[in-house]
C-alpha positions in Angstrom: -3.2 -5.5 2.4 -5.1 -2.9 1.7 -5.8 -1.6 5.8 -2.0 -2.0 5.9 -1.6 0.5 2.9 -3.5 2.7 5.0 -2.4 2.9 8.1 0.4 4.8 7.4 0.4 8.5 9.1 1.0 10.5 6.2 -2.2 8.7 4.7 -4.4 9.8 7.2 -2.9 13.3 7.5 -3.8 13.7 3.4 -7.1 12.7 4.2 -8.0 15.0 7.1 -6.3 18.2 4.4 -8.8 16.7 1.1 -11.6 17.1 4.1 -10.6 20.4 5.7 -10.1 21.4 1.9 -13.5 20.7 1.2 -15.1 21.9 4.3 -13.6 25.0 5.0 -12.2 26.4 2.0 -15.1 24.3 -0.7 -12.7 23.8 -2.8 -13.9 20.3 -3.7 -11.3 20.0 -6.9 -8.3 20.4 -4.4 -9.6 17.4 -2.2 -10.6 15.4 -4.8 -7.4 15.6 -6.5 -5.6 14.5 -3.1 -8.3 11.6 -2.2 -7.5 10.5 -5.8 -3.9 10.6 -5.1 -4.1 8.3 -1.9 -6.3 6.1 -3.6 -3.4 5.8 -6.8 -0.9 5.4 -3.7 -3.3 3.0 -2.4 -3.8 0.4 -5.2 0.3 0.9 -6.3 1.3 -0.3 -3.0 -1.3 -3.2 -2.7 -0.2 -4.3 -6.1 3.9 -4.0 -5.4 2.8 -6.4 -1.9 0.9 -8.4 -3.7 3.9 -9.1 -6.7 6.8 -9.4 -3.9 4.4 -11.8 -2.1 4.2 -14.0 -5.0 8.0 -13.8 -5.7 9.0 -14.8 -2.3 6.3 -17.5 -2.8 8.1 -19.0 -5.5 11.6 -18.3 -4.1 10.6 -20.5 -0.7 9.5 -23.6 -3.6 12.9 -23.4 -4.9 14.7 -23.5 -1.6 15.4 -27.4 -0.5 14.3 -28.3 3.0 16.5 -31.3 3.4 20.0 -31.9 3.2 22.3 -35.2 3.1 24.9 -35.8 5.3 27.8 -38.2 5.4 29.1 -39.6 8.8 
């Protein structure tokens, strides 16, 4: 779940400006702040998965497989 969170563009674009941030301007506050924020994004979207997994878990116990039929 979590490599799938990741390997979105935008994600990797973010991380490439919190490294250029730190490597050619040394501003390390600026690419902390933005490796922070992917990591937030991250663990939000793992967790929102992880719920909506579980829900359709439970929604495919309540559906009934079999049905009766009259001839």
């Amino acid at each position: 779940m979590i490599w799938d969170q990741l390997k979105s563009t935008l994600v990797w674009v973010l991380i490439a400006a919190a490294a250029l941030s730190a490597v050619l301007e040394h501003s390390y506050i600026e690419a902390v702040v933005i490796l922070v924020i992917v990591v937030l994004n991250t663990a939000i979207g793992v967790i929102q998965e992880f719920k909506t997994e579980k829900t359709l878990e439970n929604l495919r116990s309540l559906l009934n497989p079999q049905a009766r039929v009259m001839r």
